[in-house]
C-alpha positions in Angstrom: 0.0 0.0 0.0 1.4 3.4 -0.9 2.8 5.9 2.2 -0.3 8.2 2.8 0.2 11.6 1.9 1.2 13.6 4.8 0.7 16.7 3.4 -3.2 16.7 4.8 -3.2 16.9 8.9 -6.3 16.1 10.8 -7.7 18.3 13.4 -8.4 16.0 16.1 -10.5 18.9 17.7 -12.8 16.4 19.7 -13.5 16.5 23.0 -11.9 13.3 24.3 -9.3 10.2 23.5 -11.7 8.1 22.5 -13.7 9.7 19.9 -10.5 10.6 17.9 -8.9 7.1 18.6 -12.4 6.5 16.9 -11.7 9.1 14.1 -7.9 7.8 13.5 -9.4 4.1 13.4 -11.7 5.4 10.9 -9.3 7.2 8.6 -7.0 4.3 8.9 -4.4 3.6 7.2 -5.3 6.7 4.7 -4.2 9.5 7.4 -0.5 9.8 8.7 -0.7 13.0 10.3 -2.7 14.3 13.3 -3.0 17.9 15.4 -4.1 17.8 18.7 -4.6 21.1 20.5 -5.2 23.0 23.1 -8.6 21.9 23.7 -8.1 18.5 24.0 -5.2 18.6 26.7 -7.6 18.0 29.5 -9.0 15.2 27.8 -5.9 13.2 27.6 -4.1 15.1 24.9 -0.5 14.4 25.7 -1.2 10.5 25.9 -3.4 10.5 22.6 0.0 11.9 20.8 2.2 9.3 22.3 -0.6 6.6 21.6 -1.2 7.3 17.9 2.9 7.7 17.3 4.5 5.4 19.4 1.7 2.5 18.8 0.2 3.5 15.4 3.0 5.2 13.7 1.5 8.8 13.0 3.2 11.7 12.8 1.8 14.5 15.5 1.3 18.2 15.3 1.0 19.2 18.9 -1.0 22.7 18.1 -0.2 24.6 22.0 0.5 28.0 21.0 2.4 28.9 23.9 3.3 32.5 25.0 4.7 33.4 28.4 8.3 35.1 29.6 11.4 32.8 27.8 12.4 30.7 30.9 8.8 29.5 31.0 8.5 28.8 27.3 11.9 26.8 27.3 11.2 24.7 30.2 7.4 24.0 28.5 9.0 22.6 25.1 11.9 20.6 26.7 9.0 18.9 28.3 7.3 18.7 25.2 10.4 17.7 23.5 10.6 14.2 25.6 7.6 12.8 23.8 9.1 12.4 20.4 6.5 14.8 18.2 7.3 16.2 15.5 5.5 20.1 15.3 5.1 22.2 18.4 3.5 25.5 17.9 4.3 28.9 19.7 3.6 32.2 19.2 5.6 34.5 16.9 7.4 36.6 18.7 10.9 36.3 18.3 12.3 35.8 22.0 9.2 33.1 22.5 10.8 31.3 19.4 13.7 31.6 20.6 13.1 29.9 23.4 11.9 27.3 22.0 14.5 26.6 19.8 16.4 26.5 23.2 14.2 24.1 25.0 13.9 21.4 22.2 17.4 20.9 22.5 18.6 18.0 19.9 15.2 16.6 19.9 14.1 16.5 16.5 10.9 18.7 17.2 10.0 21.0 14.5 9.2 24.5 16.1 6.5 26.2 13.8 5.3 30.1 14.9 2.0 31.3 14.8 1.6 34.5 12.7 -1.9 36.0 13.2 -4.8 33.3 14.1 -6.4 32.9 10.7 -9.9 33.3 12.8 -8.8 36.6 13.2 -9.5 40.0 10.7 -8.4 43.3 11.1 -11.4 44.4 13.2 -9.9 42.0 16.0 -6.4 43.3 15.4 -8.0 46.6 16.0 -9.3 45.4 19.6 -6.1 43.9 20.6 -4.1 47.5 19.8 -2.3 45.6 17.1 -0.5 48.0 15.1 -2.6 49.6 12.0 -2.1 48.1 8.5 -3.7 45.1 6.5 -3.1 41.8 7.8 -0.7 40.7 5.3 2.2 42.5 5.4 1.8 42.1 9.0 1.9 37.8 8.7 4.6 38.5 6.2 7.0 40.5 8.8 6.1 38.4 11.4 6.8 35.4 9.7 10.6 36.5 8.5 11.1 37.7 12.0 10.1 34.8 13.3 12.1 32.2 11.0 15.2 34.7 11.7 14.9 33.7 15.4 15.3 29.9 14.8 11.7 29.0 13.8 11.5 25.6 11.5 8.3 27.2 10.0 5.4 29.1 10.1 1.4 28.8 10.6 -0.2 31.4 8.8 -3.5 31.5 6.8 -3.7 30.5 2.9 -3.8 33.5 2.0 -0.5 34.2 2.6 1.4 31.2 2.3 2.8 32.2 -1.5 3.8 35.6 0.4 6.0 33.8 3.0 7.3 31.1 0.5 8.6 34.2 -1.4 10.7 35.4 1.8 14.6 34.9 1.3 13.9 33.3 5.0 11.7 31.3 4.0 14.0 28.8 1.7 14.0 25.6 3.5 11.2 26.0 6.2 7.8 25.0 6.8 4.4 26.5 5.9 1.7 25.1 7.5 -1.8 26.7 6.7 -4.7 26.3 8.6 -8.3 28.2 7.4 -8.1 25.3 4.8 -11.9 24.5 3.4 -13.3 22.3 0.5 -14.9 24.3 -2.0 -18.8 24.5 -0.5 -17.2 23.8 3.1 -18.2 25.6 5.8 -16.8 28.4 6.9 -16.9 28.0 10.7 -15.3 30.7 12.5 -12.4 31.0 9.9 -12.0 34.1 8.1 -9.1 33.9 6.0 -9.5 30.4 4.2 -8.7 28.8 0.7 -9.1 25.4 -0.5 -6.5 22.5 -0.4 -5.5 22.8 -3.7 -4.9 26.1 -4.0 -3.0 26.2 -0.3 -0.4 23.8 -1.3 -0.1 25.6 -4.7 0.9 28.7 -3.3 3.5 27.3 -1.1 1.7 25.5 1.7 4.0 22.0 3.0 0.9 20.9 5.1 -2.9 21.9 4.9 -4.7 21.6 8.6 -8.2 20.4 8.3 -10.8 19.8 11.1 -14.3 20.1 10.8 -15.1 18.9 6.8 -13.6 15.8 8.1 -14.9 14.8 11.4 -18.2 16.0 11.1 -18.5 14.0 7.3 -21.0 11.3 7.1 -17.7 9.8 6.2 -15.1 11.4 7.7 -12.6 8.4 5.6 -14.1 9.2 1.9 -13.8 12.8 2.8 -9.9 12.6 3.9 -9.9 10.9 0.4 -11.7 13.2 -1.1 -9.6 16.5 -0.4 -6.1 14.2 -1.2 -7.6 14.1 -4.5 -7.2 17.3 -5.2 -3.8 17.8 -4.0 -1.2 18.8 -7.0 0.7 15.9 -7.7 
């Protein structure tokens, strides 16, 4: 049987261990790569990663976000980094990246940075006193000043994946792009979104998808369904 393509990552946004053990059994052996986040820590989280790579061979996106002062940070991913993932997600800023770069040691844990949440539009930026512009060049700066302190890659939305991947910075990292929808998806609360297709064509390594997956009648022919329209 052919490797699966590990350019699609399922959102394993359910609300315990057991209904996305359920999810990965259904997906099978069509599905390599999983992200469990924030939400699901208290319900078992950390042992659903080990369980699905150390027993069924996944790779595992472990989508924390974490922001606090360096020290903190640090000691946070070299905790992380004894489980063997392979993405851990913090926020942007350089001195958080850096000290997570720090913290993973020699592990082999990718650190990817969060640009802006891609639920996020500049009426939100506005409320958080982010500084005035559109949102691009923002994720754009972000992103280069990100990779400069030691990020492996980014998160940022679709929309400006081809952006990043155009950044002298850029050449060898990762760009992983949730806000990914079918065409006649959902939007959910996403607000800067594009389709697989067109995500991996401008640049994208990995597409995040949650919801047009587990809430398919059949969340197996739908994982099958976007691969199909992956460029070759």
């Amino acid at each position: 049987m052919p490797l699966a393509d590990d350019r699609l990552i399922v959102a394993l946004d359910v609300p315990n261990v057991l209904d996305a053990l359920k999810i990965a059994e259904q997906l099978g052996d069509t599905v390599s790569f999983y992200k469990i986040g924030l939400g699901m820590l208290t319900g078992g989280g950390l042992a659903l990663a080990n369980e699905l790579k150390q027993e069924f061979g996944k790779r595992i996106f472990l989508d924390m976000k974490f922001f606090d002062i360096g020290a903190t940070v640090e000691k946070a991913v070299a905790g992380i980094a004894q489980y063997d993932l392979d993405f851990l997600t913090v926020h942007g800023d350089p001195h958080v990246v850096r000290a997570a770069v720090a913290g993973r040691g020699d592990s082999n844990l990718k650190i990817l940075a969060v640009t802006i949440l891609t639920s996020l539009d500049r009426g939100d930026l506005d409320d958080c006193l982010i500084r005035s512009g559109d949102i691009q060049p923002l994720v754009v700066e972000r992103a280069r000043r990100a990779l400069l302190a030691g990020a492996d890659g980014v998160i940022a939305s679709p929309q400006e994946a081809g952006l990043i991947r155009a950044l002298p910075e850029a050449r060898g990292k990762l760009i992983v792009t949730p806000g990914v929808r079918p065409a006649g998806a959902a939007l959910g609360d996403q607000k800067r979104i594009a389709t697989p297709a067109s995500a991996i064509g401008d640049g994208a390594d990995h597409i995040v998808v949650g919801r047009p997956i587990l809430n398919a009648a059949d969340p197996h022919q739908a994982a099958m369904d976007i691969l199909a329209t992956l460029p070759k």
